[in-house]
KEKE-3310 file (N, C-alpha, C; in steps of 0.2 Angstrom, whole numbers, plus 5000, padded with zeros to 4 digits):
npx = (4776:4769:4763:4754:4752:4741:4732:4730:4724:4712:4705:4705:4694:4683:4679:4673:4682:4680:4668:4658:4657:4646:4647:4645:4645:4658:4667:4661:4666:4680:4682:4679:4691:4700:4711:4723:4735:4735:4725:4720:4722:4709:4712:4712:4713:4715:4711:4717:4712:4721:4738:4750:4762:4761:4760:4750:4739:4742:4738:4732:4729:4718:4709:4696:4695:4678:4678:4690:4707:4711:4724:4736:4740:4757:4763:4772:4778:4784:4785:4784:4782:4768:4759:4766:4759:4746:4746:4751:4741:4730:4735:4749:4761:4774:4784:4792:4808:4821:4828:4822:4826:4839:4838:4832:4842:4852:4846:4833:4818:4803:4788:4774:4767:4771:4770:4770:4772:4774:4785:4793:4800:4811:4822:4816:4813:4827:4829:4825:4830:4829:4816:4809:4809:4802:4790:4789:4789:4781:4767:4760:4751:4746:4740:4750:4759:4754:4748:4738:4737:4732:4719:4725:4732:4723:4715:4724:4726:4714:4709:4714:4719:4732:4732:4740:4745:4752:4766:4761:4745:4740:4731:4734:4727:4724:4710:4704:4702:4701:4693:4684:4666:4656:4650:4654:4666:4661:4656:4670:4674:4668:4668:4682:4684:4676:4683:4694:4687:4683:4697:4701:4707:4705:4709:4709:4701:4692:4688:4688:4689:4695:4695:4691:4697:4696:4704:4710:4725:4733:4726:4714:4713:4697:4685:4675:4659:4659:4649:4639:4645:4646:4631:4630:4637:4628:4617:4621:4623:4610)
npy = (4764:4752:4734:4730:4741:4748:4737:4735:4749:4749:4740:4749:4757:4752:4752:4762:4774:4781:4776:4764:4747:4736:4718:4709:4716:4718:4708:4702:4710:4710:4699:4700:4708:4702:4698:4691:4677:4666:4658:4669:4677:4681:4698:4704:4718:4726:4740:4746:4754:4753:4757:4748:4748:4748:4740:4733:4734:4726:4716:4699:4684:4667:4662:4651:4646:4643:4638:4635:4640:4637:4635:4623:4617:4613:4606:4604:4596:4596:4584:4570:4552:4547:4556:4558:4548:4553:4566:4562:4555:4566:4570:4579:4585:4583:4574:4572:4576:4581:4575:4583:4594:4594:4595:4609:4616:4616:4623:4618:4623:4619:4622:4625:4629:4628:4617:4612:4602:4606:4601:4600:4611:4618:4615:4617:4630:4635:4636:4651:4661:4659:4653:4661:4675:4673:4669:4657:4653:4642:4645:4649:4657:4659:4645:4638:4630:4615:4602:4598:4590:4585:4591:4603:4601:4599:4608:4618:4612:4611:4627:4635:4652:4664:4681:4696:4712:4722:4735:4748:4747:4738:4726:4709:4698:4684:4675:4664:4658:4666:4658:4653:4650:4663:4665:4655:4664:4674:4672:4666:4680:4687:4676:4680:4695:4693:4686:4696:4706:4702:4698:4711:4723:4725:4737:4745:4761:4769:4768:4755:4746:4752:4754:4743:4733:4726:4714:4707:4696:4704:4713:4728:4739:4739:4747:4742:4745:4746:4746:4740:4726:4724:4726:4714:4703:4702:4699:4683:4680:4679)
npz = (4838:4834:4831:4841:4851:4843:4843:4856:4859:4854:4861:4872:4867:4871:4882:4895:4903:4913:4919:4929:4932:4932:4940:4931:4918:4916:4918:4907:4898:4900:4893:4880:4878:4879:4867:4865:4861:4867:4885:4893:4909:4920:4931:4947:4954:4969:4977:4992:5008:5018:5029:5023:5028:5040:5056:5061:5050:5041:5028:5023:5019:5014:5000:4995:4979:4972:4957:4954:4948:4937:4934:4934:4950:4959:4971:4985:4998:5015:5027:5038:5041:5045:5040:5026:5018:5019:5012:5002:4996:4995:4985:4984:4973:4977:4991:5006:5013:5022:5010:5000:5005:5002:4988:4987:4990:4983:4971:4963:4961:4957:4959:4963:4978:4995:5007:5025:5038:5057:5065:5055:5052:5058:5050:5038:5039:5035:5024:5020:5012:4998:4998:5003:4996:4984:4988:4995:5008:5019:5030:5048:5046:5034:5034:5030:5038:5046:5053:5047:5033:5022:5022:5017:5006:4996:4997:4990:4978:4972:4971:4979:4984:4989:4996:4999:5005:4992:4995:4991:4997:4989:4982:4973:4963:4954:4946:4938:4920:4904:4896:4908:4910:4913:4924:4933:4935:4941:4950:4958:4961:4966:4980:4981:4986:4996:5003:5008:5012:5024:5028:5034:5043:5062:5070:5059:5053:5043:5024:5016:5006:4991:4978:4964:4951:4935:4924:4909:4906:4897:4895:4895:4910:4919:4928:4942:4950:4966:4974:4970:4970:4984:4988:4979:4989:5000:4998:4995:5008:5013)
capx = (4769:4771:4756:4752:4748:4735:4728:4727:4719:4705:4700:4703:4689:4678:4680:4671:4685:4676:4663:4659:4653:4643:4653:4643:4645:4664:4666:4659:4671:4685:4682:4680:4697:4705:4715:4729:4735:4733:4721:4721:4721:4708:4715:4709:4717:4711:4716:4713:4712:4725:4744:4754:4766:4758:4760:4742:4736:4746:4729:4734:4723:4719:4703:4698:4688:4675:4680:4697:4709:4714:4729:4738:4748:4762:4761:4777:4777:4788:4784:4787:4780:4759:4757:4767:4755:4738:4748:4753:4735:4727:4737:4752:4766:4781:4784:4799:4810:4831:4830:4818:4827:4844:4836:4831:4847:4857:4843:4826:4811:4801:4782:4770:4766:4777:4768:4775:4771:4778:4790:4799:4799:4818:4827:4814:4817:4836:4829:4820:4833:4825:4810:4806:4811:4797:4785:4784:4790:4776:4768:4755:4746:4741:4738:4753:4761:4749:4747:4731:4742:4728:4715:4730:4736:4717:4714:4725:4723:4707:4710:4714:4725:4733:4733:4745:4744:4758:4767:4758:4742:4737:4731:4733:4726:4720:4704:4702:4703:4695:4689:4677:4661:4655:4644:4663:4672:4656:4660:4677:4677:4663:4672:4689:4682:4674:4689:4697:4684:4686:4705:4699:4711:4701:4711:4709:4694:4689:4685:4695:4689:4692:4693:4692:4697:4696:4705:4715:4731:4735:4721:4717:4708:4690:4682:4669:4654:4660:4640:4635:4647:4644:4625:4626:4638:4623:4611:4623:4623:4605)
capy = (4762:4744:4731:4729:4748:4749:4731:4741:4757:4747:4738:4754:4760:4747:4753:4768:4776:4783:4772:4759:4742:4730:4714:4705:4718:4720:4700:4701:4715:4708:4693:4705:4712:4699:4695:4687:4670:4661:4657:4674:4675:4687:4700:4709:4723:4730:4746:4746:4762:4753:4757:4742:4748:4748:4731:4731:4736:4721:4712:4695:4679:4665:4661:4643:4651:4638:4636:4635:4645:4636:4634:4617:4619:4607:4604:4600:4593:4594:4579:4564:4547:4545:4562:4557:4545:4557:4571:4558:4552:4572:4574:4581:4582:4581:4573:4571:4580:4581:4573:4589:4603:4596:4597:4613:4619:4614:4627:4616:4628:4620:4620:4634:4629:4624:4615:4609:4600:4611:4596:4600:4619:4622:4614:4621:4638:4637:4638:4658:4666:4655:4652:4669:4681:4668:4669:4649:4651:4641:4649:4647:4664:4655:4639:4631:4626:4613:4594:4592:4591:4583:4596:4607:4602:4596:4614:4621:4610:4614:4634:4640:4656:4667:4687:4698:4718:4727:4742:4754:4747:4734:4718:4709:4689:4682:4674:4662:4659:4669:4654:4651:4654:4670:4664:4654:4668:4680:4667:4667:4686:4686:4673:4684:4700:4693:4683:4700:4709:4696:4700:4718:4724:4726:4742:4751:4766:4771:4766:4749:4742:4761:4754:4739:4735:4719:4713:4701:4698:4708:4719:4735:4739:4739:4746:4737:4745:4744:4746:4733:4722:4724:4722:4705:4698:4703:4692:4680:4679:4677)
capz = (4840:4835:4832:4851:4851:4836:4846:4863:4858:4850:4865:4876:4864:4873:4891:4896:4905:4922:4920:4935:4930:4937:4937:4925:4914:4917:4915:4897:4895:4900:4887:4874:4879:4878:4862:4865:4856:4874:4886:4897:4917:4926:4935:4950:4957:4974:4982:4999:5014:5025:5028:5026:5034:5050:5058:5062:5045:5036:5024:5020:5019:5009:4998:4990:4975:4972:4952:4952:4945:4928:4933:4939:4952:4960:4977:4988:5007:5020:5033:5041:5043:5042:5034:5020:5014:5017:5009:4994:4995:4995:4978:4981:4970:4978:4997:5008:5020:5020:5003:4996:5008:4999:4981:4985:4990:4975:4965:4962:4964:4952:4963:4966:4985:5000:5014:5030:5045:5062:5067:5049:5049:5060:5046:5032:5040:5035:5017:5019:5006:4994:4997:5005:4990:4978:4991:4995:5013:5024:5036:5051:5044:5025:5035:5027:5039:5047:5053:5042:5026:5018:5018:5014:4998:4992:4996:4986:4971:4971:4970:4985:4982:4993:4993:5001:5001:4994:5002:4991:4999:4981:4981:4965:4962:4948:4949:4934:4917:4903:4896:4910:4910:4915:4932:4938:4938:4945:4959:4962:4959:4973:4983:4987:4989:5004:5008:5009:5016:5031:5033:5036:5049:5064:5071:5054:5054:5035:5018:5018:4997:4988:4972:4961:4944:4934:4916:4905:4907:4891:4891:4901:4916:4919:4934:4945:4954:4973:4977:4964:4974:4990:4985:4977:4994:5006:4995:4996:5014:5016)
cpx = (4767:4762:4751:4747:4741:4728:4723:4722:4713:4701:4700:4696:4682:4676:4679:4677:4684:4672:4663:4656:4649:4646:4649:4646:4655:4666:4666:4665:4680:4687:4685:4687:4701:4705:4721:4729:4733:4728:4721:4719:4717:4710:4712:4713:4712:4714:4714:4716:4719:4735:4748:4760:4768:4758:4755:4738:4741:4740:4734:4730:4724:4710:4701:4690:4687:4677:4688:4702:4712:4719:4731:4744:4753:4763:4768:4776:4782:4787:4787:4783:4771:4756:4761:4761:4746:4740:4748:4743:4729:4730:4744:4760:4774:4781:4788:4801:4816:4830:4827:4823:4835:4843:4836:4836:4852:4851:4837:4821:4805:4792:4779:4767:4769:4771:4771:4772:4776:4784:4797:4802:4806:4822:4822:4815:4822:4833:4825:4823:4831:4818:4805:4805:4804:4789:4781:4786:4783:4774:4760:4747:4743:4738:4744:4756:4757:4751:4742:4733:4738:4723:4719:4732:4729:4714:4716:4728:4718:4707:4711:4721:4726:4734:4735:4745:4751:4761:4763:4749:4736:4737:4729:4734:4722:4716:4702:4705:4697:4692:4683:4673:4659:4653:4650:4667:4670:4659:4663:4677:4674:4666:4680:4688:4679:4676:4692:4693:4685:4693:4705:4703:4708:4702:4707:4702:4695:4687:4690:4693:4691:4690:4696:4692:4700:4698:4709:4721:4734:4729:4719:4711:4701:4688:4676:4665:4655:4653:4638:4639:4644:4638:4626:4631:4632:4618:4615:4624:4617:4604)
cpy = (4755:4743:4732:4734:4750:4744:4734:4747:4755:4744:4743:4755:4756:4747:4761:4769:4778:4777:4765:4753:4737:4724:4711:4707:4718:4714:4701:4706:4714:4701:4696:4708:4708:4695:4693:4680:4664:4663:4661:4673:4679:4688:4704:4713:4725:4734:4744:4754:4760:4754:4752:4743:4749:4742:4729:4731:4730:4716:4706:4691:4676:4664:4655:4646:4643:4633:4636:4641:4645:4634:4627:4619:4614:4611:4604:4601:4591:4590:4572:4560:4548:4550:4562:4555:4551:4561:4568:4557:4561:4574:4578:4578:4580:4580:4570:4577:4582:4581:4581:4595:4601:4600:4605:4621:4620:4620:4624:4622:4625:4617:4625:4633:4624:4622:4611:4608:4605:4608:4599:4608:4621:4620:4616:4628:4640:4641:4643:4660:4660:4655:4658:4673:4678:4666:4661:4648:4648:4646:4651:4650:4660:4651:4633:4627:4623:4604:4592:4594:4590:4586:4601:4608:4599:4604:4618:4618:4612:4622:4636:4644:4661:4676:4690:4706:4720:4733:4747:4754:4742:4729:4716:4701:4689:4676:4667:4664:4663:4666:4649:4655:4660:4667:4661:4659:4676:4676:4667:4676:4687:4684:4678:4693:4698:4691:4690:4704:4707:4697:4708:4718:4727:4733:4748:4755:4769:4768:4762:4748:4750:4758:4745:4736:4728:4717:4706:4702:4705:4713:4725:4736:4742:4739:4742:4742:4743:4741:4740:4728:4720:4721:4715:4701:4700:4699:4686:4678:4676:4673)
cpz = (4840:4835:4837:4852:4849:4841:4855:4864:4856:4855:4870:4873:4866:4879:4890:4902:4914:4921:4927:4932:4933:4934:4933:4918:4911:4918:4908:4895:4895:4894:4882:4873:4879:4871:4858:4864:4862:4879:4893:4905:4915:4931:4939:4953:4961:4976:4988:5004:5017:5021:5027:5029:5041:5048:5056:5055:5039:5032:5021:5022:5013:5005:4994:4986:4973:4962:4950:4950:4940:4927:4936:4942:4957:4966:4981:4997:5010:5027:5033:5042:5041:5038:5028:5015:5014:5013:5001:4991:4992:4987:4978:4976:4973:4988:4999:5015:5017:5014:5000:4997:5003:4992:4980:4987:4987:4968:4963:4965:4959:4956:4965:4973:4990:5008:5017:5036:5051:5063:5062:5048:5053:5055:5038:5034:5036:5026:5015:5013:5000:4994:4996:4999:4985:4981:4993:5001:5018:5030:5040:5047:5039:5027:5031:5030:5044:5049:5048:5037:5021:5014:5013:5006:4995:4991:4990:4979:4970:4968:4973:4984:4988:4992:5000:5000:5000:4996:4999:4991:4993:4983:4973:4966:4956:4948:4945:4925:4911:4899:4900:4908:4916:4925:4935:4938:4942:4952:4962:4962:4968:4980:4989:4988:4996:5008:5014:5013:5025:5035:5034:5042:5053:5069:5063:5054:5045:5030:5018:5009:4995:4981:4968:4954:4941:4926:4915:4905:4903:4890:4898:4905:4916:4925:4938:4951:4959:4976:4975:4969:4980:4991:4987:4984:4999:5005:4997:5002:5016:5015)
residu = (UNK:UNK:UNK:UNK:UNK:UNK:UNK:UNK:UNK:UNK:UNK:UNK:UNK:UNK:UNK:UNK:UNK:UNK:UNK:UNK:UNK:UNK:UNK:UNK:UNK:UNK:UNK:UNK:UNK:UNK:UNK:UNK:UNK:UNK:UNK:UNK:UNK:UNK:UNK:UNK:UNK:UNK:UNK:UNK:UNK:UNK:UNK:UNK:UNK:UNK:UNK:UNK:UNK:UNK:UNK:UNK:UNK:UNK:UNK:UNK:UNK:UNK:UNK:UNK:UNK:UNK:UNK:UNK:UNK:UNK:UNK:UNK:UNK:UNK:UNK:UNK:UNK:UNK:UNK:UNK:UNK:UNK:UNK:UNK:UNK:UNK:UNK:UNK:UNK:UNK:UNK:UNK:UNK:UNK:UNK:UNK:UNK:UNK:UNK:UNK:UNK:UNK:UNK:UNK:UNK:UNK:UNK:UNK:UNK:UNK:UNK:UNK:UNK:UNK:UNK:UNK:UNK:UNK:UNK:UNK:UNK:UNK:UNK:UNK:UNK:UNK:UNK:UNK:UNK:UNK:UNK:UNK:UNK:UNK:UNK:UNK:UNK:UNK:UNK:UNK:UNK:UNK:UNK:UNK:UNK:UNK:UNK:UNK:UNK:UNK:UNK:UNK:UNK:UNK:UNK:UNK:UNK:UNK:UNK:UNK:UNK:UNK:UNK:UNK:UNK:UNK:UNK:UNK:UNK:UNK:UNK:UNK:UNK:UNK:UNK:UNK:UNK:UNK:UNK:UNK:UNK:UNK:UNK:UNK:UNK:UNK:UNK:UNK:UNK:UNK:UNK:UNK:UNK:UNK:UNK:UNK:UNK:UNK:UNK:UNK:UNK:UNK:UNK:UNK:UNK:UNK:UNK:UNK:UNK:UNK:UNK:UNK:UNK:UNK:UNK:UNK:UNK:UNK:UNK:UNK:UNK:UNK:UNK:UNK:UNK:UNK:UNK:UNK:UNK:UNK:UNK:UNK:UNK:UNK:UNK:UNK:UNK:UNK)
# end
């Protein structure tokens, strides 16, 4: 049963089981659940109605939560010539062409997002069995592959992350850290529910959010008030 166990069950003992939360509530509680020696993600897990393995019904999109998401993340650019310099100038980490695609076929992966101009994308292609399987394949869909290099990689320094359903119909982003404050990560939480509602598959007919449930890395899941949500985006709009 191990320490873990004893630590587990004590903050289960903090989480109403059925209960629904409104996210404020469900924020504070994820704090509280987190008791790990490091400085824990929020995690969102959403279900959704659709089938992904309907074409039509495939949910992907990106979202630039307005606080960040705690993380730094390394950049790399595949271009040529004047978008060098705007992409160097926007922040990225790593910029180049040949030289990078050899790098990264001798085994370098060491960068959480791959952007690339269109020009460079027949010989960034070759490298799918890499990049593909780790999720760093560019691609019109997320916006990465793109001439305005600049917005691109400032975006997603900034925080813009990307989510993906998987085939048993789950989206799962992490939102922040759970030393921000409570009201940045009400916002980012905010923020990609309505990303996601946005990438609403416009065939699909039913209940598309079913369920939503938010915690620490280490610590256990906490429902959210779909209604309570929903709500506080319609204020938001006005």
């Amino acid at each position: 049963m191990g320490k873990h166990s004893k630590r587990y069950i004590s903050l289960l003992e903090k989480v109403e089981k059925d209960k629904l939360y409104k996210i404020e509530e469900a924020i504070k509680l994820v704090k509280e659940t987190a008791t790990a020696k490091f400085d824990e993600t929020v995690e969102v897990s959403i279900k959704l109605g659709v089938d992904p393995r309907k074409a039509d019904q495939m949910v992907r999109g990106t979202a630039i939560l307005p606080y960040g998401t705690g993380k730094k993340v390394k950049v790399l650019v595949f271009t040529r010539g004047d978008e060098e310099r705007e992409a160097k100038e926007a922040g990225a980490d790593y910029v180049g062409f040949m030289d990078l695609i050899e790098k990264i076929k001798s085994g370098w992966t060491d960068f959480d997002y791959v952007v690339a101009t269109p020009e460079t994308m027949p010989e960034v292609s070759k490298l799918g069995k890499i990049l593909g399987p780790r999720g760093l394949m560019p691609s019109p869909k997320t916006g990465t592959v793109t001439k305005e290099v600049g917005r691109v990689v400032s975006e997603l320094k900034k925080g813009r992350i990307e989510f993906r359903v998987d085939k048993t119909g789950n989206l799962h982003v992490g939102i922040g850290k759970v030393s921000f404050p409570d009201e940045y990560l009400i916002e980012n939480f905010l923020t990609l529910i309505e990303e996601v509602q946005n990438a609403r598959p416009s065939s699909f007919k039913g209940t598309y959010i079913q369920k939503i449930v938010i915690s620490a890395t280490m610590g256990p899941g906490i429902k959210v008030d779909i209604n309570d949500v929903f709500e506080k985006l319609r204020e938001r709009r006005k």
